[in-house]
C-alpha positions in Angstrom: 0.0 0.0 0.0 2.7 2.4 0.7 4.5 1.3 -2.1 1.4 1.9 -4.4 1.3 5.7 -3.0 4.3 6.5 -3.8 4.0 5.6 -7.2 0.9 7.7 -7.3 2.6 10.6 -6.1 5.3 10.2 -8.5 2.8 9.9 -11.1 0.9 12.8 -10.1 4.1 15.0 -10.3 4.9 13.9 -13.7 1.3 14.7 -14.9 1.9 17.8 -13.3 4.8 18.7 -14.8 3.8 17.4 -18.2 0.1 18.8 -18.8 0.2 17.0 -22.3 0.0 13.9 -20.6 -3.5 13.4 -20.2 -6.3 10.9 -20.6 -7.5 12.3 -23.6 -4.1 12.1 -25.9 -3.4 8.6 -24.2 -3.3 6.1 -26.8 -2.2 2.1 -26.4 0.0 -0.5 -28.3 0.2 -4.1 -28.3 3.5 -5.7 -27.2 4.1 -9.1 -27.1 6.0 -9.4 -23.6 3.5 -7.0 -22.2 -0.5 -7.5 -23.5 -2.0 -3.9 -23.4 0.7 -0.7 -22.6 -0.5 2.3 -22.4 1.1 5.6 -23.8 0.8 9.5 -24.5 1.6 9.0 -27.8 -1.0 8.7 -30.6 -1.5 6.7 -33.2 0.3 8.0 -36.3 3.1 10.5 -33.4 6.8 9.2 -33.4 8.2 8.7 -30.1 11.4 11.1 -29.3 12.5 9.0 -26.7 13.7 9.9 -22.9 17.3 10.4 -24.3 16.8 12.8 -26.6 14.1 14.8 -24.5 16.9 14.8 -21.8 19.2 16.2 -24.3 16.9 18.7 -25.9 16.5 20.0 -22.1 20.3 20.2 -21.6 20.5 21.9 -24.5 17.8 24.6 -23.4 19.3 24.8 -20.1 22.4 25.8 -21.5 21.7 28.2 -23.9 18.1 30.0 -22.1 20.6 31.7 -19.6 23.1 33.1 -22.1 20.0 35.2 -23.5 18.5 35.8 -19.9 15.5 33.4 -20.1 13.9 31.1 -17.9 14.5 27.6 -19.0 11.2 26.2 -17.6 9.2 28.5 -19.8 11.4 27.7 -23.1 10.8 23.9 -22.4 7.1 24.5 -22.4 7.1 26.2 -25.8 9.1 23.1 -27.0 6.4 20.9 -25.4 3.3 23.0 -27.1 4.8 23.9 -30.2 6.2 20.1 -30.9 5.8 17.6 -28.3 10.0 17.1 -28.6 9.8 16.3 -31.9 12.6 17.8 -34.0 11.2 16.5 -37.1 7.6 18.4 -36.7 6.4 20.1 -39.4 3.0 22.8 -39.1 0.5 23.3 -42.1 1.6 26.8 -42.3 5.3 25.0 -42.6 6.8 25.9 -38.9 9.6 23.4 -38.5 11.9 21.5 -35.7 11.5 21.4 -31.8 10.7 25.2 -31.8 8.3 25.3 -35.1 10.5 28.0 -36.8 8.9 29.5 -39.8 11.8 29.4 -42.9 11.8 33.2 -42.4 12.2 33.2 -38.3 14.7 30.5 -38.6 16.6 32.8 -41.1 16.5 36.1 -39.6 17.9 34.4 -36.1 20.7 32.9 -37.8 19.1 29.1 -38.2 20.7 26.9 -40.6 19.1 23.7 -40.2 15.6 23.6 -38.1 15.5 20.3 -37.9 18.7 20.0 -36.1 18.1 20.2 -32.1 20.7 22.5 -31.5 20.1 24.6 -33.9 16.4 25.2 -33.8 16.7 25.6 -29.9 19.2 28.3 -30.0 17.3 30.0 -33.1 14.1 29.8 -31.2 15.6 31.3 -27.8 17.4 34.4 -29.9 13.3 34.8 -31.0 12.4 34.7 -27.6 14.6 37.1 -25.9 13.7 39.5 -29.0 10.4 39.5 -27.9 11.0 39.7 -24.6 12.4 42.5 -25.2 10.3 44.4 -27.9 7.7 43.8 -25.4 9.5 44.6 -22.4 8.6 41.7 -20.6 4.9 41.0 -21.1 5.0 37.4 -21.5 1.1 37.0 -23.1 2.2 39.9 -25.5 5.5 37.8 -26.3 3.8 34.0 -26.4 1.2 35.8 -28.8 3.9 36.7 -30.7 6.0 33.5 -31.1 2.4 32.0 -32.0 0.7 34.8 -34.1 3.8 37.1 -35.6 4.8 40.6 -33.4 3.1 42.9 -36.1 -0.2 41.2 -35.1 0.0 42.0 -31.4 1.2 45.6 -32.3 -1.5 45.8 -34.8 -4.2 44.8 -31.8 -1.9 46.2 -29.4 -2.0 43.3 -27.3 -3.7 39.6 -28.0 -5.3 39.2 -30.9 -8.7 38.3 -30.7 -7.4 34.4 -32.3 -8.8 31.7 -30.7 -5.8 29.7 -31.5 -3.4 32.1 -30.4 -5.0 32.7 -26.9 -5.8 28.8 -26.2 -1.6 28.8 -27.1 -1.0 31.2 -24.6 -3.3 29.6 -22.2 -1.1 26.1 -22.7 2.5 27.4 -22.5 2.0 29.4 -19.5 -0.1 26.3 -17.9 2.7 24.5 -18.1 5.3 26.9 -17.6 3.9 27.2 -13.8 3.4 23.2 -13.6 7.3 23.3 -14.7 8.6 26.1 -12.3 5.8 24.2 -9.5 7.6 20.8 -9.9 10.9 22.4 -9.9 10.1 23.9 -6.2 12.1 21.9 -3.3 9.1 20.2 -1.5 8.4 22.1 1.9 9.6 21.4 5.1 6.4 19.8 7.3 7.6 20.7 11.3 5.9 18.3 13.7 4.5 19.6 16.8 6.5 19.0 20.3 5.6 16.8 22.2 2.7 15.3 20.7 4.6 12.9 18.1 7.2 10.3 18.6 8.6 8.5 15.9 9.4 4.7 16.3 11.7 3.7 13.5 11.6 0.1 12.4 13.3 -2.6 10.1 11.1 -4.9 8.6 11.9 -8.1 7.7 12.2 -7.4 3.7 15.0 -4.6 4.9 12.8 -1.8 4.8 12.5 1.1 7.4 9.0 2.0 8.9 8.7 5.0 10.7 5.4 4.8 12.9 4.0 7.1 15.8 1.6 4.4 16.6 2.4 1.7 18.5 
């Protein structure tokens, strides 16, 4: 039972930290060693793979600092705009992890989109451009990235897109599950006096602590 918790918790904190995981995008393949698995990944979506999600993200924590960006908030524009996939391609033709239009990818120096490195440091030189053009106003800039700057000066501020403000909605939902799983967990201070712990080795080797008896 407390086994089965904590792997609840855990689970709960990675659904927290990755919005995208939920029941409604949860599709299921048929393995031979294993009759029914269950995974985020529809039918038709190519898997990145934990190694090369862990390397896209040590790749954004690297270069988000050098242009004075929060790395939490890049990742979730990764997540939203491609799920991790480098090889993602929009109908409007926005390509690689950070869905660079030929033109974006161009004007920030972008050479290949569809290499990780590349894209990631193309797409955080857009980012601290419009963090800066818009001093800071990070639904002004996430409208931006998803709708072109001259749009949100033209409505001087969000455009009335339903797209573009259900984007806005999704990056900074998971920007603030990001920074929330990020946050060391908080210290829980037991009352004097009323609480004595009784530590104790059971016989599979594992260590109960108990205030009961």
């Amino acid at each position: 039972m407390h086994l089965r918790s904590n792997m609840f918790v855990t689970l709960v904190l990675v659904l927290l930290a990755n919005p995208s995981l939920r029941a409604d995008s949860m599709g299921s393949s048929v393995d031979k060693t294993d009759p029914k698995i269950l995974t985020n990944m529809g039918r038709g979506q190519k898997s990145t793979g934990v190694d090369s999600r862990t390397r896209y993200i040590s790749l954004i924590n690297e270069w988000a600092p050098k242009y004075n960006l929060d790395a939490n908030l890049v990742e979730a524009v990764v997540a939203v705009e491609s799920n991790y996939d480098r090889f993602a391609v929009s109908k409007k033709g926005a390509q690689g992890l950070m869905q660079l239009i030929p033109a974006t990818a161009k004007r920030f120096g972008v050479r290949d989109a569809f290499d990780a490195a590349d894209n990631i440091r193309g797409g955080i030189r857009y980012l601290n451009f419009l963090m800066s053009y818009f001093q800071g106003n990070l639904e002004h800039v996430l409208a931006a990235y998803n709708a072109g700057e001259n749009t949100v000066v033209r409505y001087h501020g969000v455009p009335p897109y339903p797209e573009t403000q259900k984007y806005i909605r999704k990056v900074t939902s998971l920007y603030h599950a990001l920074n929330s799983a990020a946050a060391p967990a908080p210290v829980v201070k037991w009352p004097r006096g009323k609480f004595r712990l009784k530590r104790i080795i059971l016989p599979n080797g594992n260590i109960l602590f108990t205030n009961t008896e």
